[in-house]
Steps between C-alpha positions, in 0.01 A plus 500: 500500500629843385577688887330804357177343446259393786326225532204573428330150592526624864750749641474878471888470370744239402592310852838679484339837493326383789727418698722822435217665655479211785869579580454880474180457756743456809591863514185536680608293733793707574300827535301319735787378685621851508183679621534227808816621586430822501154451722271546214279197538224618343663638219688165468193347446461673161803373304447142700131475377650574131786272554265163630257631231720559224676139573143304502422665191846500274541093612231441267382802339166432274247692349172601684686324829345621803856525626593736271207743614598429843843621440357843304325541777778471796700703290240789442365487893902519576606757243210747614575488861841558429452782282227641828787445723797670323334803506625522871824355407837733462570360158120555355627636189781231466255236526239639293733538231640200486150325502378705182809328347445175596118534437556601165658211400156312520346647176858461333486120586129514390636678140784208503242186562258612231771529237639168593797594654493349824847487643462887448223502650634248792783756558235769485329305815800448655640870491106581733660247787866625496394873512180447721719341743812777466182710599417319785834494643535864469142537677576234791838708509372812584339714831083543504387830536168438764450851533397547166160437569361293742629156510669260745772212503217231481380596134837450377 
């Protein structure tokens, strides 16, 4: 089988495509890792929901799978409260611009898949993890700002 073609029979992308994104999943699990060290457990629930998500889905990603809407779902939930909560953070514009980055790699991997050029569009979905996960290091990195408006240590 030609590596830039999926399989169409049942995959989203050829196996190998898969698992590239698979492998590339575990960053998650180092943001997650690195919002527990720094006493951020609820915001180290967000990249470890993607991460167990993202795994469970990219180990056997089909069409129409109801793991697959799971995993939009964690990521969306996540990705919104994160955005709510760097507001307060001391790099908010840091983070926010290295999210519109990574976020606008998803319709470039969209433009990719639907001309058939899916390790672009693979790399294109990979390049959303690595820089949504640069961003969350920089956001678990920095001080939060409570004073900003009213908001305590338990929302975060």
């Amino acid at each position: 089988m030609n590596p830039q073609n999926k399989n169409t029979d049942k995959y989203v992308l050829h196996p190998d495509q898969c698992k590239f994104i698979y492998n590339i999943a575990y960053l998650s699990l180092f943001s997650s890792l690195y919002a527990t060290y720094n006493k951020l457990y609820l915001l180290a629930c967000c990249p470890g929901g993607v991460f167990i998500t993202s795994i469970y889905y990219w180990k056997n990603p089909t069409f129409d799978s109801p793991r697959r809407y799971i995993d939009i779902g964690c990521l969306s939930v996540a990705l919104g409260y994160q955005i709510y909560i760097a507001y307060y953070s001391q790099y908010i514009a840091l983070y926010y611009s290295i999210m519109l980055c990574a976020v606008s790699f998803y319709p470039l991997g969209y433009f990719f898949y639907n001309r058939n050029l899916y390790w672009k569009s693979t790399y294109a979905h990979c390049m959303i993890h690595i820089l949504a996960n640069i961003g969350n290091v920089f956001l678990y990195s920095g001080e939060f700002n409570y004073n900003k408006q009213c908001i305590n240590r338990l929302d975060i």
